[in-house]
C-alpha positions as CSV (number, residue, x, y, z in Angstrom):
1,X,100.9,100.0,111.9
2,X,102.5,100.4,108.8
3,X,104.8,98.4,106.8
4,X,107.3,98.9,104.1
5,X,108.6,96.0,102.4
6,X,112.4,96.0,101.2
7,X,113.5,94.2,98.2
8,X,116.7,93.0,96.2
9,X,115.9,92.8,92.5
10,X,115.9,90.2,90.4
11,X,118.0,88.0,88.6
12,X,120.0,89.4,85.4
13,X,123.1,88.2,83.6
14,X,126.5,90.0,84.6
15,X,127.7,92.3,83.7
16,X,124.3,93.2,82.3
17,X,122.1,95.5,83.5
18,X,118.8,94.4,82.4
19,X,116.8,91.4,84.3
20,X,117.6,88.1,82.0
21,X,114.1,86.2,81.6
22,X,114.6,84.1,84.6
23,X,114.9,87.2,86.9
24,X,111.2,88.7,84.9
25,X,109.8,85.1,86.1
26,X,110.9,85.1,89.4
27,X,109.3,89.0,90.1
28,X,106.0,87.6,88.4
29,X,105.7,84.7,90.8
30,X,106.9,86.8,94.0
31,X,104.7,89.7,92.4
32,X,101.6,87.2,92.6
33,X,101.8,87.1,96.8
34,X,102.6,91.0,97.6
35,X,100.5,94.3,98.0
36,X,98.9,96.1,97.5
37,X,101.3,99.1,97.8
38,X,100.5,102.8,98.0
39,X,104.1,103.9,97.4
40,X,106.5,102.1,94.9
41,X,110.1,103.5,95.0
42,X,113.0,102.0,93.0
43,X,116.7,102.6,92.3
44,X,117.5,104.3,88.9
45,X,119.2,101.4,87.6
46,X,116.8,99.6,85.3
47,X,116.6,96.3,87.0
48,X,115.5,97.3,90.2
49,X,112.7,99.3,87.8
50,X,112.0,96.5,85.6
51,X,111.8,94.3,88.8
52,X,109.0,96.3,90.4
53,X,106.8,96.1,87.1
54,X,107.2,92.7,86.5
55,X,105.9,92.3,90.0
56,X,102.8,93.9,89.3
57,X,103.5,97.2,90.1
58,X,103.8,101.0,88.9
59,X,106.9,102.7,90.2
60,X,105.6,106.2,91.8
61,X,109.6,107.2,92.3
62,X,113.3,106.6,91.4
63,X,115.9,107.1,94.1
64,X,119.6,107.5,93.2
65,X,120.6,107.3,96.9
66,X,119.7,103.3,96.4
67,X,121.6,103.1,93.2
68,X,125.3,102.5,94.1
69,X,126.7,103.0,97.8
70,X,130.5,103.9,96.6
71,X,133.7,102.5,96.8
72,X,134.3,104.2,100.6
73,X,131.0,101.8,101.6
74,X,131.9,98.7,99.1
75,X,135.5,99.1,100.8
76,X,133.9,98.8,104.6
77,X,131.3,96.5,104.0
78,X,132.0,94.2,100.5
79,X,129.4,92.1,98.7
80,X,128.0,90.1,100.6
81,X,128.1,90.2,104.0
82,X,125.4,88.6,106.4
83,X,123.0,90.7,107.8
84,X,124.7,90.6,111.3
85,X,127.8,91.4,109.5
86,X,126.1,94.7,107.6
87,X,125.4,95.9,111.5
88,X,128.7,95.3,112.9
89,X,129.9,97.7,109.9
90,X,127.1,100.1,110.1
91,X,127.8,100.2,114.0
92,X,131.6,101.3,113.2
93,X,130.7,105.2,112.1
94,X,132.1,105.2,108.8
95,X,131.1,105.3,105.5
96,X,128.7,102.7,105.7
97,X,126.9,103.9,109.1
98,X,126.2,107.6,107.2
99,X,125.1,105.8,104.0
100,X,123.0,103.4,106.1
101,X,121.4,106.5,107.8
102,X,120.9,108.5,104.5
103,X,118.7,105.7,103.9
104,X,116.9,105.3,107.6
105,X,115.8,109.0,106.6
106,X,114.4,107.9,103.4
107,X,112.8,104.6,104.6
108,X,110.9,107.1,107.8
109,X,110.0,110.1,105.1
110,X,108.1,107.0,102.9
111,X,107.1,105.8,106.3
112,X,105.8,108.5,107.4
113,X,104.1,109.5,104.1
114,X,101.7,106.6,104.7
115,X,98.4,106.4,106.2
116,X,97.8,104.0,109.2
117,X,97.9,100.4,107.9
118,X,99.1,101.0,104.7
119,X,102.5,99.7,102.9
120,X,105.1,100.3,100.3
121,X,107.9,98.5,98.4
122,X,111.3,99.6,97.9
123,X,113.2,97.9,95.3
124,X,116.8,98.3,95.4
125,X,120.0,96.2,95.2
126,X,122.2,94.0,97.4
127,X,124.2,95.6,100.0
128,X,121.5,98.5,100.1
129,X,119.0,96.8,101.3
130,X,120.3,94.8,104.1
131,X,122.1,98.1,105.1
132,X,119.4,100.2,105.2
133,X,117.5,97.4,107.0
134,X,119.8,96.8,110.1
135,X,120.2,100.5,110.6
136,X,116.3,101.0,110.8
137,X,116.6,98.3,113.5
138,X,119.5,98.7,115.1
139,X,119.1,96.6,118.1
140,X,117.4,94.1,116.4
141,X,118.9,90.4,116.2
142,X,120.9,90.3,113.0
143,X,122.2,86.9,113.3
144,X,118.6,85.8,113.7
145,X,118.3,87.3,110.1
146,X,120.6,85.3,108.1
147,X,122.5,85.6,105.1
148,X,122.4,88.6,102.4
149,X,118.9,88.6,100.5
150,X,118.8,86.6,97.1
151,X,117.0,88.3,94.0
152,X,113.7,89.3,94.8
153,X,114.3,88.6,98.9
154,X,114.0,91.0,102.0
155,X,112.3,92.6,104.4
156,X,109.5,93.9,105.8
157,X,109.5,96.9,108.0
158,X,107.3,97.6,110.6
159,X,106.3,101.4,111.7
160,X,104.5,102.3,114.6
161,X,104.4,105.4,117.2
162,X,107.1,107.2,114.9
163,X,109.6,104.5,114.8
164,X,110.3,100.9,112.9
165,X,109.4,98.4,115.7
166,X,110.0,95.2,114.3
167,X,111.1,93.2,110.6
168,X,110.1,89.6,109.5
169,X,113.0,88.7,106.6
170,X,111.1,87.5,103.3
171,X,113.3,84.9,101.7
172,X,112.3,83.3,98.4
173,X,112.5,79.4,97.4
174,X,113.9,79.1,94.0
């Protein structure tokens, strides 16, 4: 089996777009419980970037698909939803549901790039990754999931047989 874990990043001011010092505290203590990771991909923005290193890890990748979503997703499915509300919009076939699959193909290329019981983190951004999530596990039971993911909460994947089997959320207490 493999797994690849799906995170929010961490905690920054607003409208900045730099992690503030509690957000490079809270990656360090999350950081301190995670990996090891043969695959590290980030957004572009910097505090998805900065979040993976102040975890403890080297980003191998930025991805501008995990950057921003649009206004034709943030118009379908606006910040924040619950999970089980990010699959009832990604289940509609707009916007959302080709944005969410954009990133099922990216999350099964990664998956797929990894050896038998090996893992990687994702670090992207709210919205993104609780899209990208339900659409890997479509049939899964989003209301069992919860709410939207908190800085530096998520998911983690598993792959087996060519597919994403099953998730266990990772929530963070603060």
């Amino acid at each position: 089996m493999k797994t690849i874990e799906i995170r929010r990043h961490s905690i920054r001011s607003k409208p900045g777009v730099h992690l503030n010092q509690q957000g490079v505290t809270l990656a360090r203590l999350v950081g301190e419980n995670l990996g090891p990771f043969d695959r590290v991909i980030t957004s572009t923005v910097p505090r998805a970037f900065e979040t993976a290193i102040a975890m403890g890890f080297a980003v191998d990748e930025e991805n501008e698909l995990m950057s921003t979503y649009g206004d034709a997703v943030e118009r379908e499915a606006p910040w924040p939803l619950s999970l089980a509300g990010y699959a009832e919009v990604v289940r509609k076939g707009g916007a959302a549901t080709r944005y969410a699959n954009q990133l099922v193909a990216v999350y099964t290329k990664l998956a797929n790039y990894l050896a038998d019981g090996r893992s990687a983190l994702v670090v992207n951004h709210g919205g993104v990754a609780e899209m990208g999530a339900v659409a890997c596990l479509p049939d899964a039971d989003h209301f069992a999931w919860g709410s939207h993911f908190e800085p530096c909460e998520g998911i983690r994947l598993f792959w087996e047989d060519g597919k994403f089997v099953d998730a266990e959320v990772l929530r963070v207490s603060m």
